[in-house]
N, CA, C and O atoms as CSV, one atom per row, in Angstrom:
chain,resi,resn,atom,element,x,y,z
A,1,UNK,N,N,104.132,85.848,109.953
A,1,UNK,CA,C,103.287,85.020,109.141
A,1,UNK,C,C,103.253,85.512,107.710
A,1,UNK,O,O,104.142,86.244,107.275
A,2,UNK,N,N,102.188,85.095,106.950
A,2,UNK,CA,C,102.396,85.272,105.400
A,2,UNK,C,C,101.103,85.104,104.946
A,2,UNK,O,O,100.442,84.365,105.674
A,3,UNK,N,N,100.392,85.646,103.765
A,3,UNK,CA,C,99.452,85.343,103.278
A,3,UNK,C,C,99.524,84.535,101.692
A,3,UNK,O,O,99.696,85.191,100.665
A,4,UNK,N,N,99.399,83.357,101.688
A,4,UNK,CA,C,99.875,82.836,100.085
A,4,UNK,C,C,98.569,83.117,99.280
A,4,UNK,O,O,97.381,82.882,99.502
A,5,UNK,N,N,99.171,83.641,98.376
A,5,UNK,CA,C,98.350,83.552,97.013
A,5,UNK,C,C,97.854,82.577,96.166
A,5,UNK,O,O,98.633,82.047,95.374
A,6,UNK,N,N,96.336,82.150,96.206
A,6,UNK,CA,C,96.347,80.536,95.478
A,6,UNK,C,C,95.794,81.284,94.151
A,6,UNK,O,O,94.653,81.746,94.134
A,7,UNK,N,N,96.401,81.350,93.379
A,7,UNK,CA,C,95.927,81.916,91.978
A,7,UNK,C,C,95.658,80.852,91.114
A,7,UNK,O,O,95.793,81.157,89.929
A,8,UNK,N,N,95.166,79.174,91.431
A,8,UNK,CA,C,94.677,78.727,90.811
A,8,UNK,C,C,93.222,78.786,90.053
A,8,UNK,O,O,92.821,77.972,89.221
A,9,UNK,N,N,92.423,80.115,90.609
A,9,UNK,CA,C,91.330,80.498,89.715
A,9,UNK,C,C,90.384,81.399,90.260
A,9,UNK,O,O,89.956,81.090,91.372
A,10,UNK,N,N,89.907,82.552,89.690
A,10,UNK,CA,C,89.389,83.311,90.773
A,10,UNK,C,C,88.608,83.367,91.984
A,10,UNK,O,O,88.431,84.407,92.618
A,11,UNK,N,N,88.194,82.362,92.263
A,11,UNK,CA,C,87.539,82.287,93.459
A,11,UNK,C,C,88.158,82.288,94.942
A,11,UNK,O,O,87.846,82.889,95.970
A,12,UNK,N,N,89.250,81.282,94.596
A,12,UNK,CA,C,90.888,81.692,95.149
A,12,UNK,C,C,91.426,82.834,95.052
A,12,UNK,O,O,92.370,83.080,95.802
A,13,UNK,N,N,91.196,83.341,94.573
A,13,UNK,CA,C,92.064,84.976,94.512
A,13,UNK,C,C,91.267,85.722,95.374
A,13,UNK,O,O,91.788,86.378,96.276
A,14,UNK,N,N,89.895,85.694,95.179
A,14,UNK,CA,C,88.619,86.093,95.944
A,14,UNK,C,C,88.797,85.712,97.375
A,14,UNK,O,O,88.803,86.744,98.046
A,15,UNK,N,N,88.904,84.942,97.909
A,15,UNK,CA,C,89.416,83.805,99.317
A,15,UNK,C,C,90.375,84.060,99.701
A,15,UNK,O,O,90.671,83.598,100.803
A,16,UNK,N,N,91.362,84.941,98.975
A,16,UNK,CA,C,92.671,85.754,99.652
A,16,UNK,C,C,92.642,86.484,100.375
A,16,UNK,O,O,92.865,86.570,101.583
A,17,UNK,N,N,92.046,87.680,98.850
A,17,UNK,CA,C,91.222,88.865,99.240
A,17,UNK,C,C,90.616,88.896,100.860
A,17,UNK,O,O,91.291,89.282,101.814
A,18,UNK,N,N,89.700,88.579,100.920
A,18,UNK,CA,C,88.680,88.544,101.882
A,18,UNK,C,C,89.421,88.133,102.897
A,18,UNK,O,O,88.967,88.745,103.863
A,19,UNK,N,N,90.504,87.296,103.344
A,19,UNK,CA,C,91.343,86.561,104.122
A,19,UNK,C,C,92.512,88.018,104.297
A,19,UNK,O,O,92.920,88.113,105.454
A,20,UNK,N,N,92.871,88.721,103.672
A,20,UNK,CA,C,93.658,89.797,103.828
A,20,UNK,C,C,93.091,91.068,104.511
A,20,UNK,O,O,93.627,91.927,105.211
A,21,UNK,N,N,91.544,90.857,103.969
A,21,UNK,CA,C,90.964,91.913,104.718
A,21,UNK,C,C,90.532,91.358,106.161
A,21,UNK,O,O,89.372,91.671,106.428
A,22,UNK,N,N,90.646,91.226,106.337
A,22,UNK,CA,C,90.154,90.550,108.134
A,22,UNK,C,C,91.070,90.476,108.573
A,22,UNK,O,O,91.087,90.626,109.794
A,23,UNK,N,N,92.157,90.250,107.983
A,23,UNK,CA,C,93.397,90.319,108.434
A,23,UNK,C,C,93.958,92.065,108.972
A,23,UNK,O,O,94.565,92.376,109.997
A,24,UNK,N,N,93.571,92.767,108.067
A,24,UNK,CA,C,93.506,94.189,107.991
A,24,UNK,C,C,93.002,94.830,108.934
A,24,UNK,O,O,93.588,95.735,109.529
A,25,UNK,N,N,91.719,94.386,109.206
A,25,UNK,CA,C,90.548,94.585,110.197
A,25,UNK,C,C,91.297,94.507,111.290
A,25,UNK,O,O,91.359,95.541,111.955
A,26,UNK,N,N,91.871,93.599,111.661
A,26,UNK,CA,C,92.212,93.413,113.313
A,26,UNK,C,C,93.137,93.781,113.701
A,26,UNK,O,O,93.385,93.538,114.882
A,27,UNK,N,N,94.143,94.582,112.859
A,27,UNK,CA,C,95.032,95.634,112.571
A,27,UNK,C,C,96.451,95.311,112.566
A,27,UNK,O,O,97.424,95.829,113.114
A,28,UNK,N,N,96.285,94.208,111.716
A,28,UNK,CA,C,97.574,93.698,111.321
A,28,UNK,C,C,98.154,94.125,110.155
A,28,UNK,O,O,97.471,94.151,109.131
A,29,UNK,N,N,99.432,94.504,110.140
A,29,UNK,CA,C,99.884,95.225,109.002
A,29,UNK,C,C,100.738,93.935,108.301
A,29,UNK,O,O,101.257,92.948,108.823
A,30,UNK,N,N,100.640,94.445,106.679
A,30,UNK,CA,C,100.431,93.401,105.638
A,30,UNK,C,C,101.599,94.298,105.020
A,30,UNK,O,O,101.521,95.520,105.147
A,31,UNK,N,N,103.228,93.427,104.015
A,31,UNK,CA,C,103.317,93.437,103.666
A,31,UNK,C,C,103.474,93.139,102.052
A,31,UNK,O,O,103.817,92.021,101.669
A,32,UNK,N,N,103.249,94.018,101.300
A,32,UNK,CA,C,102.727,93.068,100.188
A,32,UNK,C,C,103.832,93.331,98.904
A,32,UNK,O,O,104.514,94.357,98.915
A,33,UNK,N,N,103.919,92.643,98.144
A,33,UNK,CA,C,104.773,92.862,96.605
A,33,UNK,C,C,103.646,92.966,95.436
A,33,UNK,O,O,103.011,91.997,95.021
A,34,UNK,N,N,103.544,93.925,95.106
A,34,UNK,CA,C,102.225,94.261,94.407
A,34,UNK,C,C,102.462,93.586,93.073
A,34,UNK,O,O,101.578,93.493,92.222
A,35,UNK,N,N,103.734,93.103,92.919
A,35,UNK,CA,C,103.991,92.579,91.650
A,35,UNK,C,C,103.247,91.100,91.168
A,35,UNK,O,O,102.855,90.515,90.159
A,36,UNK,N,N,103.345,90.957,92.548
A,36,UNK,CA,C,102.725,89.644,92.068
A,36,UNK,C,C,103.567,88.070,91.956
A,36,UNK,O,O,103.224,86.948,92.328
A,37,UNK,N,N,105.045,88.670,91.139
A,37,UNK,CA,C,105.733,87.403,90.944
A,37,UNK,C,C,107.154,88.330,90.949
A,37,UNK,O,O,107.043,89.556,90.931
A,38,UNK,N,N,108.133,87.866,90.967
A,38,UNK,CA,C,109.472,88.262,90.355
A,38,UNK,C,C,109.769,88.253,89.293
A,38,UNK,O,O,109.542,87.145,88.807
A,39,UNK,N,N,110.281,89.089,88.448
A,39,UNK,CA,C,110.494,89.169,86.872
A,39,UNK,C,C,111.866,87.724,86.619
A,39,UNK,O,O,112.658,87.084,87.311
A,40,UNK,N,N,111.495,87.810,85.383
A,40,UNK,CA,C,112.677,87.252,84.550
A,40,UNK,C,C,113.608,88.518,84.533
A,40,UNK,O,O,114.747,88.133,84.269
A,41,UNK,N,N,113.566,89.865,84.711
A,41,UNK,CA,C,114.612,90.800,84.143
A,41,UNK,C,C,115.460,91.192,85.156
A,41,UNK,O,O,116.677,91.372,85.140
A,42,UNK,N,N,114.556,91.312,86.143
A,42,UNK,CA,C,115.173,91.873,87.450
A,42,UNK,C,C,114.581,93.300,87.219
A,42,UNK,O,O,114.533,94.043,88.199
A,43,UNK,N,N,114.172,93.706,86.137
A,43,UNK,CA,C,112.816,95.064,86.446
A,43,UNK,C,C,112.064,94.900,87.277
A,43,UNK,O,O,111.943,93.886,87.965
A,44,UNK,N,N,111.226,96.244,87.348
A,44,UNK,CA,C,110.232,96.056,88.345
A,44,UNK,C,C,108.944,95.612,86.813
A,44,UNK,O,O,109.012,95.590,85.584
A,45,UNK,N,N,107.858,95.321,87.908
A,45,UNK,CA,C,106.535,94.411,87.140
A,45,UNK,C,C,105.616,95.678,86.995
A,45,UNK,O,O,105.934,96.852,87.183
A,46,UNK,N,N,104.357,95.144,86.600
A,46,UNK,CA,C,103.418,95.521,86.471
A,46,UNK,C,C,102.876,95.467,88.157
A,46,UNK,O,O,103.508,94.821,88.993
A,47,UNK,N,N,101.891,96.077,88.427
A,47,UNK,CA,C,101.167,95.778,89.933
A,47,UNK,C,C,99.962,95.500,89.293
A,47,UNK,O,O,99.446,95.828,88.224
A,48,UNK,N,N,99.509,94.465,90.703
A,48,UNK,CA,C,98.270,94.063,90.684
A,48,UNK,C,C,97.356,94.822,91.495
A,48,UNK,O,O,98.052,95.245,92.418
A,49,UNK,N,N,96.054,95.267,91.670
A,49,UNK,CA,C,95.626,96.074,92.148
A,49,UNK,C,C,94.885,95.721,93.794
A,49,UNK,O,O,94.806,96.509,94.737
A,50,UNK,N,N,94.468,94.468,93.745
A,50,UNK,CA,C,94.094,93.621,95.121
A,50,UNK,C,C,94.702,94.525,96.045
A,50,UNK,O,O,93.889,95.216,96.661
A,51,UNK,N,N,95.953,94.718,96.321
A,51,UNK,CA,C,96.431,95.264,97.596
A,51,UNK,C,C,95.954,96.728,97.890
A,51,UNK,O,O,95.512,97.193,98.941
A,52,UNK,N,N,96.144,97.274,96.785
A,52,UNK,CA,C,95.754,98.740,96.557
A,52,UNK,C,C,93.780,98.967,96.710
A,52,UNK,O,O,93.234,99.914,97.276
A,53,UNK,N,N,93.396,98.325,96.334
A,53,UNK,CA,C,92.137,98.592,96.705
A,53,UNK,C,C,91.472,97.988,97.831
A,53,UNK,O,O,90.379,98.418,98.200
A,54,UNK,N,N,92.007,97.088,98.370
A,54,UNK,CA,C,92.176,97.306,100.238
A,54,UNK,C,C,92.168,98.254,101.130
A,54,UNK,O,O,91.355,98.698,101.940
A,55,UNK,N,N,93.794,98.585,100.655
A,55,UNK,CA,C,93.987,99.609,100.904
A,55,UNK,C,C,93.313,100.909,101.483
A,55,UNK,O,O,93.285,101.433,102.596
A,56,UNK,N,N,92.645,101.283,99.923
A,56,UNK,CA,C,91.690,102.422,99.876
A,56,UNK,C,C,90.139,102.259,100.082
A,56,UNK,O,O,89.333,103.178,100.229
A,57,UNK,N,N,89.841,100.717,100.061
A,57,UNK,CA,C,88.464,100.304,100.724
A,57,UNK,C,C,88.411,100.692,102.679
A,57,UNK,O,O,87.528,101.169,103.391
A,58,UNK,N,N,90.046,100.119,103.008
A,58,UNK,CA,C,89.956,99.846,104.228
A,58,UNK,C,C,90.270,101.648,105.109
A,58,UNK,O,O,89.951,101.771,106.292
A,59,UNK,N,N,90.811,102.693,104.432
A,59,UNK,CA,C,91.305,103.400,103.940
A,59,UNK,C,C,92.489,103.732,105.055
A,59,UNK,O,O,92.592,104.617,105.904
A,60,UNK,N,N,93.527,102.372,104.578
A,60,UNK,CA,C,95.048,102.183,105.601
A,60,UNK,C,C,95.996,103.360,104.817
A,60,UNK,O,O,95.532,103.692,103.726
A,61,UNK,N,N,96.640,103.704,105.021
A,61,UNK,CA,C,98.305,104.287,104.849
A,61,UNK,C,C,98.785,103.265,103.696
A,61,UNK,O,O,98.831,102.132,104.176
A,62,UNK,N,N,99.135,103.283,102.424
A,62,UNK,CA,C,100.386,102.694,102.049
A,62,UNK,C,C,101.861,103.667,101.866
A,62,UNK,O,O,102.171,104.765,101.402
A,63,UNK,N,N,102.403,102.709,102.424
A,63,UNK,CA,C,103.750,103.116,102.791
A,63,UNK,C,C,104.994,102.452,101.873
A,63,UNK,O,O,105.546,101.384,102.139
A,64,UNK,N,N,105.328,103.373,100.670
A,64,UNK,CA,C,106.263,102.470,99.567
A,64,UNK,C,C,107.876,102.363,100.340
A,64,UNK,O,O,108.497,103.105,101.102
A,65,UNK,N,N,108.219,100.745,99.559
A,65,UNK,CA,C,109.529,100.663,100.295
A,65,UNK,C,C,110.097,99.801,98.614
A,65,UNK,O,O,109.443,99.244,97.731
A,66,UNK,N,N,111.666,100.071,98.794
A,66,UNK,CA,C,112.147,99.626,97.799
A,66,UNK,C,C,112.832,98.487,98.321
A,66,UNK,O,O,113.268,98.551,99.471
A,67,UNK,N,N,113.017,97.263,97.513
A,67,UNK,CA,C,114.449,96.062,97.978
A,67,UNK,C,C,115.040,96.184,96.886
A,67,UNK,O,O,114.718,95.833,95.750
A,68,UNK,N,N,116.073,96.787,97.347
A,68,UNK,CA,C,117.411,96.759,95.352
A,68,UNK,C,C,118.398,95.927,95.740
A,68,UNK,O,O,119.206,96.211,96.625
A,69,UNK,N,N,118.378,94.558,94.919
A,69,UNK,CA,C,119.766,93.791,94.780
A,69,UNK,C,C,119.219,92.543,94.321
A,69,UNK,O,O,119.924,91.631,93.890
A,70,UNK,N,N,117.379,92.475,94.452
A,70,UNK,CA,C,117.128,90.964,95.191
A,70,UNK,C,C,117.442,89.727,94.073
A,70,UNK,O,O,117.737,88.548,94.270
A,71,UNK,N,N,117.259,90.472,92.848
A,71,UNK,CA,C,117.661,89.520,91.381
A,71,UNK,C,C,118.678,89.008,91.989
A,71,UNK,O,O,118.667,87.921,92.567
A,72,UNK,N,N,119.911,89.996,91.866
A,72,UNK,CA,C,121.350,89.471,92.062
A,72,UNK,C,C,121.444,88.124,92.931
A,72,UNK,O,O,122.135,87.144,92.652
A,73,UNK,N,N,120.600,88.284,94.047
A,73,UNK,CA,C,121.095,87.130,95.279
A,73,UNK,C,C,120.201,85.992,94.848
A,73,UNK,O,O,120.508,84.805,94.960
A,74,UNK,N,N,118.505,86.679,94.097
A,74,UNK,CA,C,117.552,85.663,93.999
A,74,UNK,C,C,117.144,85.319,92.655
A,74,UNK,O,O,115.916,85.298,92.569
A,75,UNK,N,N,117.808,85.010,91.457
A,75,UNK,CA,C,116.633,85.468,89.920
A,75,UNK,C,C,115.725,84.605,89.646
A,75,UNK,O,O,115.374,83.735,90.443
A,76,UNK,N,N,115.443,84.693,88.963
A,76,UNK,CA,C,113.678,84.179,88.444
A,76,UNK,C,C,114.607,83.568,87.204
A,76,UNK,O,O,115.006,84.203,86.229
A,77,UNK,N,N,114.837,82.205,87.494
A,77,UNK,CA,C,115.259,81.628,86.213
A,77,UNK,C,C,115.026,80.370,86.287
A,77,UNK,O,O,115.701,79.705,85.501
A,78,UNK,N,N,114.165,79.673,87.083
A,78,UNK,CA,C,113.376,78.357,86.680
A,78,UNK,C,C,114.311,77.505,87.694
A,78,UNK,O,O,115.475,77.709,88.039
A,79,UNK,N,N,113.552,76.648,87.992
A,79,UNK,CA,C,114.226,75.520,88.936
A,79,UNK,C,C,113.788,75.412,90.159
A,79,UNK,O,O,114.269,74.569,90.915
């Protein structure tokens, strides 16, 4: 399954949140892209902190993992 992000305005972001944590709760493990979006560069982003303070609210394990190539196969160039 998947958790979508409705970032049409914070209350929605809030309604994620809370939807991720219960999710958490019942001890389902969540992968997340802290980035948020895929770059235009194929750099890595900025992180958003939502996942991370779950995280350390809920106080789970994060466990870093890298994907290197994904620009190449996937880029962020509109369409």
């Amino acid at each position: 399954g998947h958790i979508f992000v409705d970032k049409s305005g914070p209350s929605k972001i809030k309604a994620t949140i809370e939807h991720a944590h219960h999710v958490l709760q019942d001890g389902t493990s969540l992968v997340v892209f802290p980035e948020g979006a895929r770059t235009f560069t194929g750099h890595m982003g900025y992180f958003k902190r939502g996942a991370f303070q779950l995280a350390d609210e809920l106080q789970l394990p994060v466990v870093p993992l890298t994907i290197i190539g994904s620009f190449n196969v996937l880029p962020r160039t509109g369409g």
